[in-house]
RODO-2510 file (C-alpha; in nm, 4 decimals, decimal comma):
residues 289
     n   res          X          Y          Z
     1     x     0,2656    -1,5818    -4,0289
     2     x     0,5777    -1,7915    -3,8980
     3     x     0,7292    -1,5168    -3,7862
     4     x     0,4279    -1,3971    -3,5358
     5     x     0,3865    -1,7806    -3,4622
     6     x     0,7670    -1,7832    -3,3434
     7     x     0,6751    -1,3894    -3,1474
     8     x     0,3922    -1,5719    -2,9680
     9     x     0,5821    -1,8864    -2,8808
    10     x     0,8745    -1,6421    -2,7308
    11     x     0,5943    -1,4720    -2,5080
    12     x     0,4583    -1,7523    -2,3933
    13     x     0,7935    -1,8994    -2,3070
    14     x     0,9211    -1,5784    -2,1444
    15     x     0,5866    -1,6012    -1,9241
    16     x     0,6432    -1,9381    -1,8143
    17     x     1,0224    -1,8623    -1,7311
    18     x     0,8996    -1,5501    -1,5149
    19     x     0,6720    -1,7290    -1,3222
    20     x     0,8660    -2,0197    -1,2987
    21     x     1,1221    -1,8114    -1,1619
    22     x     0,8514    -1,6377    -0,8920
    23     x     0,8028    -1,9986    -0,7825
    24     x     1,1288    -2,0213    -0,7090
    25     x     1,1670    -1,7187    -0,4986
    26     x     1,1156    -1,8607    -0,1562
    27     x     1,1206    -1,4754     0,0154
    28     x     0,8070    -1,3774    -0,2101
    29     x     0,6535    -1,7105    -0,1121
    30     x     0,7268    -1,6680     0,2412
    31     x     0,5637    -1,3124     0,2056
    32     x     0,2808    -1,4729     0,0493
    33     x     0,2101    -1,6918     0,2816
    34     x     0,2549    -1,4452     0,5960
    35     x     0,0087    -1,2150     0,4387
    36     x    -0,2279    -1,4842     0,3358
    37     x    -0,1568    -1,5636     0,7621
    38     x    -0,2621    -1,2611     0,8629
    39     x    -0,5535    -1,1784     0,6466
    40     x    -0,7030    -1,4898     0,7566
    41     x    -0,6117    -1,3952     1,1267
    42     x    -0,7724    -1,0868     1,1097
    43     x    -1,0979    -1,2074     0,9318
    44     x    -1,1594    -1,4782     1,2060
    45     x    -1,0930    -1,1909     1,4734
    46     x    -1,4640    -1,3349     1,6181
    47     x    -1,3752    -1,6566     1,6414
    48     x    -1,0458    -1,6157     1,7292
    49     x    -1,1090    -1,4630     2,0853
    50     x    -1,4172    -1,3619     2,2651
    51     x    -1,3048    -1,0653     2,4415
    52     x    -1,4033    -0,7482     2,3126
    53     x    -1,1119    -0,5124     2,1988
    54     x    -1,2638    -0,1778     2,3132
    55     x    -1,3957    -0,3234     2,6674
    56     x    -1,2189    -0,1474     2,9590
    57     x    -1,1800    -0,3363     3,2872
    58     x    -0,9007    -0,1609     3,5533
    59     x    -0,9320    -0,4482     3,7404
    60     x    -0,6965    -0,6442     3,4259
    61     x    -0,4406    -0,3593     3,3616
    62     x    -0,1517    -0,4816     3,2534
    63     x    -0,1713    -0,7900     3,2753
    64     x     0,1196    -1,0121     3,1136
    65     x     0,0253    -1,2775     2,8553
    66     x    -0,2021    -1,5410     2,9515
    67     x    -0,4267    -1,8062     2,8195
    68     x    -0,7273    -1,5598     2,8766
    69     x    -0,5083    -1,2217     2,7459
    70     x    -0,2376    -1,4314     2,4773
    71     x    -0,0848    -1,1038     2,4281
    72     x    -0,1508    -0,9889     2,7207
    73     x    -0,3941    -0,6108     2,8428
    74     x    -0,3240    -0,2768     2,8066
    75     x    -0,3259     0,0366     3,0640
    76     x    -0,7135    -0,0204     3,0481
    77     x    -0,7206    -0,3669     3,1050
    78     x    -0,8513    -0,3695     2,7316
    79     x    -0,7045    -0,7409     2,5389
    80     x    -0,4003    -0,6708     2,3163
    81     x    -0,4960    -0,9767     2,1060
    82     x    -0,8184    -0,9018     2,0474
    83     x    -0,7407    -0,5350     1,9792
    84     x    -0,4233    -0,6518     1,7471
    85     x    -0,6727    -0,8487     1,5453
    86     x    -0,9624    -0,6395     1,4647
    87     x    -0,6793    -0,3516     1,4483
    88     x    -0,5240    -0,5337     1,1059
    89     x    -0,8871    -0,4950     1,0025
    90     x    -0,8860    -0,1333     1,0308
    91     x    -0,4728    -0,0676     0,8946
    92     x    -0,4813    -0,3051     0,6086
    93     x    -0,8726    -0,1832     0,4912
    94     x    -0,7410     0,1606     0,5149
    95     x    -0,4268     0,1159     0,3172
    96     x    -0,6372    -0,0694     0,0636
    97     x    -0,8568     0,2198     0,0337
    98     x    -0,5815     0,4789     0,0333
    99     x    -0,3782     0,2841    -0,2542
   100     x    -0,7088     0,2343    -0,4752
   101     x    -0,7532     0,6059    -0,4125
   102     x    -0,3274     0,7257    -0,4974
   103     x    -0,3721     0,4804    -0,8082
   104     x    -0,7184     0,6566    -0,9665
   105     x    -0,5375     1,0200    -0,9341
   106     x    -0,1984     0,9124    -0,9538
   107     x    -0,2719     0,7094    -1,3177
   108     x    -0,5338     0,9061    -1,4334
   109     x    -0,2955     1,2494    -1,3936
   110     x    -0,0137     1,1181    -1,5383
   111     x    -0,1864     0,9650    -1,8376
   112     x    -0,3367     1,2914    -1,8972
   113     x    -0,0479     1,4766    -1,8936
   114     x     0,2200     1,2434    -2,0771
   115     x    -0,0303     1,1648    -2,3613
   116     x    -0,1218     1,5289    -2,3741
   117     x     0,1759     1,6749    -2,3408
   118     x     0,2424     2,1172    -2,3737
   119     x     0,1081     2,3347    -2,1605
   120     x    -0,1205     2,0453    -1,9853
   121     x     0,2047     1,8620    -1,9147
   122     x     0,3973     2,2054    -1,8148
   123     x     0,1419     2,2816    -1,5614
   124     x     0,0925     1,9452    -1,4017
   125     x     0,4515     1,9049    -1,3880
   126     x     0,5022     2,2106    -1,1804
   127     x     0,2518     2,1194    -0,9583
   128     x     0,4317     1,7824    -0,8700
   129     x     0,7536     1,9881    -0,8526
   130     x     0,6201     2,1752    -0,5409
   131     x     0,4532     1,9067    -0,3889
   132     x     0,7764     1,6992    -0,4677
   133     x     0,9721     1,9931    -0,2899
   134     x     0,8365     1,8991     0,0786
   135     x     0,8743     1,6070     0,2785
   136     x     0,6101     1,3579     0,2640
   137     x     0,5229     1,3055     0,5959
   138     x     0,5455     1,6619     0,7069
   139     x     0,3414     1,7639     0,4350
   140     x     0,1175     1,4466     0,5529
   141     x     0,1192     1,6075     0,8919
   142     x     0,0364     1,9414     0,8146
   143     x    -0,2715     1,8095     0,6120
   144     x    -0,3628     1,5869     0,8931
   145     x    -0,3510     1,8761     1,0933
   146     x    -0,5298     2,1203     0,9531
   147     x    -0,8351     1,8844     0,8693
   148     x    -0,8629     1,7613     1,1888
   149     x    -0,7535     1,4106     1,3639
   150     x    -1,0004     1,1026     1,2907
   151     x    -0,9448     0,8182     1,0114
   152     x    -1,0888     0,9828     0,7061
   153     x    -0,9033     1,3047     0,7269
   154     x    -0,5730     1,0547     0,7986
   155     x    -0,6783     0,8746     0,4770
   156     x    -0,7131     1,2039     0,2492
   157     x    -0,3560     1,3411     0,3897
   158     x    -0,1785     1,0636     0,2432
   159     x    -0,3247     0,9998    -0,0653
   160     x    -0,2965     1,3644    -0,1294
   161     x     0,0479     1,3481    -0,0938
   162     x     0,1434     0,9948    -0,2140
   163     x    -0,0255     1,0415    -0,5636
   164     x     0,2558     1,2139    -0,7163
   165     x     0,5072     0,9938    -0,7359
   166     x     0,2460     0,7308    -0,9337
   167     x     0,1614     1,0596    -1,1659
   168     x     0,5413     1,1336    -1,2405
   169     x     0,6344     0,7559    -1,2880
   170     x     0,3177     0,7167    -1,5195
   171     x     0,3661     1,0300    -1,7086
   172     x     0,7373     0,8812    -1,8090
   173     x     0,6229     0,5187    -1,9205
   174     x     0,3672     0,7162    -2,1621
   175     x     0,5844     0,9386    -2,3347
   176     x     0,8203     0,6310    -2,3806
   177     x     0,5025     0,4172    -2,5343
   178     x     0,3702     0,7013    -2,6957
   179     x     0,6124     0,7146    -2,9827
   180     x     0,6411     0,3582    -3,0258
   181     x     0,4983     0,3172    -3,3709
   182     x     0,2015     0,1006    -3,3060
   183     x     0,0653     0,4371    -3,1387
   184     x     0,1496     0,6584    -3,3843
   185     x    -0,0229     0,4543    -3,6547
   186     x    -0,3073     0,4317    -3,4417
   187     x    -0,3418     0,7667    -3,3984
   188     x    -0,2759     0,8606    -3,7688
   189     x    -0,5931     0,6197    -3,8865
   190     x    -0,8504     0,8300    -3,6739
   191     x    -0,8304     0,6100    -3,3684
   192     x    -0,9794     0,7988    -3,0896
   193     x    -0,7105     0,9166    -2,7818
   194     x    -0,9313     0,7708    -2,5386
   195     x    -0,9136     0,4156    -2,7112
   196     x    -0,6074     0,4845    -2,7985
   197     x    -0,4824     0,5376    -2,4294
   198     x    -0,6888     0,2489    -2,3054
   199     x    -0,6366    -0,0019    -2,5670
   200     x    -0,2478     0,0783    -2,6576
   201     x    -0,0985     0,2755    -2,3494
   202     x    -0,2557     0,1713    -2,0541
   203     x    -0,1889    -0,2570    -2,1159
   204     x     0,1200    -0,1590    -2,1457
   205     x     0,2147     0,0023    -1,7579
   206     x    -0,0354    -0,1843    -1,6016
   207     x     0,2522    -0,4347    -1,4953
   208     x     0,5379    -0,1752    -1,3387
   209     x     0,2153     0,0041    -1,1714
   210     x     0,1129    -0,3297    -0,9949
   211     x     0,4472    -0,4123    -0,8661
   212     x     0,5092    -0,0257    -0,7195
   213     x     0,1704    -0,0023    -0,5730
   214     x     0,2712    -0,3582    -0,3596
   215     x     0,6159    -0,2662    -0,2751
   216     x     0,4010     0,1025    -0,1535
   217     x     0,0984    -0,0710     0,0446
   218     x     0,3955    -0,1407     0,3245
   219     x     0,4475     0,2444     0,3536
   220     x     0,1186     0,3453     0,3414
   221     x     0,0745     0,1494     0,6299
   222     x     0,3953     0,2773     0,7792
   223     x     0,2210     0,6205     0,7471
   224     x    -0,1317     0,5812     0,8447
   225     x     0,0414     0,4100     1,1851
   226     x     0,2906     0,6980     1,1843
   227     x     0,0122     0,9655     1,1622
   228     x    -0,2251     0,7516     1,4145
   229     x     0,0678     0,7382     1,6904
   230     x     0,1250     1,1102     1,6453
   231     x    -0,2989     1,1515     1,7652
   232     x    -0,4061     1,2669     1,4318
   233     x    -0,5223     0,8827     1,2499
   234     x    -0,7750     0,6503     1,4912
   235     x    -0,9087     0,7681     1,7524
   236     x    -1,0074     0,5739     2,1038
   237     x    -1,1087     0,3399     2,1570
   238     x    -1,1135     0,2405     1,7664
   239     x    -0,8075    -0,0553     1,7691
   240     x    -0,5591     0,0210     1,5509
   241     x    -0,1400    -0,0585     1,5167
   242     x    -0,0175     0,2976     1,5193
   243     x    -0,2724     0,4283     1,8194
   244     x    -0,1967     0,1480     1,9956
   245     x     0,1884     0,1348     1,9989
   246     x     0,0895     0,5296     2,0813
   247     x    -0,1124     0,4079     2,3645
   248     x     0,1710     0,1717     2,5097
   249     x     0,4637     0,4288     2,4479
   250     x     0,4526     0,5252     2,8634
   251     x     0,4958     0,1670     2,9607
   252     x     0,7433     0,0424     2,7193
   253     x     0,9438    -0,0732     3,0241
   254     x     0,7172    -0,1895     3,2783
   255     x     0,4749    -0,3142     3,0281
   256     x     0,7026    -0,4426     2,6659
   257     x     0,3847    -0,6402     2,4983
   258     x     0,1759    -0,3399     2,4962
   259     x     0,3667    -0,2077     2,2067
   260     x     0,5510    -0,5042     2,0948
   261     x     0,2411    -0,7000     1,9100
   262     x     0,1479    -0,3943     1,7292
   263     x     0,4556    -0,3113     1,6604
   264     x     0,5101    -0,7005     1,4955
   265     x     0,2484    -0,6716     1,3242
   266     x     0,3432    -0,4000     1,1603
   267     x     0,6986    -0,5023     1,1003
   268     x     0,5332    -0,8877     0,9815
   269     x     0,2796    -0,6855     0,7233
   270     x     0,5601    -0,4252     0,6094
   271     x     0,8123    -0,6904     0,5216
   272     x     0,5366    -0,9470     0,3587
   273     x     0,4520    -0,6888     0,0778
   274     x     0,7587    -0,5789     0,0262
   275     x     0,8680    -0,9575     0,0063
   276     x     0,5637    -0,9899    -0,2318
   277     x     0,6885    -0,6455    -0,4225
   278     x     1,0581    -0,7683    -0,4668
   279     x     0,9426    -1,0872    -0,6485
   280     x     0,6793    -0,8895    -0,8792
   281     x     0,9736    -0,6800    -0,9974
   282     x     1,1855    -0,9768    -1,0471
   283     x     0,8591    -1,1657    -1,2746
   284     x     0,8243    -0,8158    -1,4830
   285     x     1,2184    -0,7073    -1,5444
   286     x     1,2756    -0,7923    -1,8733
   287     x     1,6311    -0,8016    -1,7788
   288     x     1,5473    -1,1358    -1,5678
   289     x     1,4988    -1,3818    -1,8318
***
């Protein structure tokens, strides 16, 4: 009994010294506080501005920044502010989406086959091998391509090819846990796999998951705007970071602000999760207490 009162006292301390330490980290609270910045941002889009981000007017192309266009129009006279604000909407849902979407197959499959193991494991393994074997955005692309450019088919491409690197981390953490002994004498008392995988395994990577799936919402963005300014993401007039920056790309020297909010915003997004990411790793290393 003293000895798993002194185990529980150790926990608790190491908790407090982790997140004592994330307090600390003044890059993870800086990301925190420029995505918290830019969330709110884009959820008061409407009362932010009053000009509508897909209304064309000719007459206001290209206009510089002004206290009616803060960032400036575009080559249809359309408000780069407005459109930079409800375009977050659209990037950061879709990431969301995308990474809840990579985490249910990426998880699931790699629980499956690590706990499983044999021919199960053999199979899926290979599988990830040639996937593994291609480059991720030209794989991306060629998806993208053949399914045809608008948002959803964007959405599919890159969860179908981000998943396996969430399966093949996975898949390692659970043949690690599964021969820690708390498992095996769980599974020699008639405890059932799927209880034994959510109750024993699962609690156990839940922690390394969360902190690769925020250091990977920053390239999942990176993508989705890759694949949009390449024609094959958002399509007009929907506002969105990578289609824009695509739409500014012939006036990037008569016109610099149509390309360089987007672009910021990108770049401000990016760096805020990974900021976020880097101190998650630091609370969760073992090595950091």
């Amino acid at each position: 009994m003293e000895h798993k009162i002194n185990l529980t006292q150790q926990v608790k301390t190491y908790k407090s010294l982790n997140i004592h330490k994330v307090f600390k980290d003044k890059m993870a609270l800086v990301g925190c506080v420029v995505l918290i910045l830019v969330l709110l941002l884009t959820a008061m889009a409407p009362l932010l501005t009053r000009n509508d981000p897909v209304k064309v007017d000719l007459m206001e192309r290209l206009n510089p920044p002004s206290r009616t266009y803060p960032m400036g129009t575009d080559h249809l006279g359309r408000c780069i502010f407005a459109r930079t604000l409800y375009g977050g909407r659209v990037s950061m849902t879709i990431a969301i989406i995308v990474l809840i979407i990579i985490l249910t197959i990426g998880v699931s499959i790699g629980l499956l086959s690590g706990y499983m193991g044999g021919f199960i494991d053999n199979f899926i393994m290979r599988v990830i091998d040639i996937l593994l074997a291609f480059p991720g955005l030209i794989l991306a692309l060629a998806i993208a391509g053949i399914l045809g450019p608008n948002l959803m088919n964007t959405m599919i491409a890159v969860a179908a090819v981000q998943w396996v690197g969430y399966a093949r981390i996975v898949r390692g953490m659970v043949l690690s846990i599964k021969e820690k002994d708390y498992v095996k004498i769980a599974s020699t008392s008639g405890t059932s796999h799927t209880s034994i995988i959510l109750r024993h395994i699962l609690p156990n990577i839940i922690s390394p998951i969360i902190v690769l799936a925020t250091l990977d919402v920053g390239s999942i963005i990176l993508r989705i705007a890759g694949l949009s300014f390449l024609g094959l993401g958002a399509q007009p007039p929907t506002p969105e970071w990578g289609a824009m920056i695509n739409d500014g790309r012939s006036y990037i020297q008569t016109a610099p602000w149509v390309i360089f909010f987007p672009g910021a915003a990108i770049l401000l997004v990016v760096m805020a999760f990974n900021l976020i990411g880097d101190g998650l790793r630091d609370l969760y290393d073992p090595k950091s207490v």
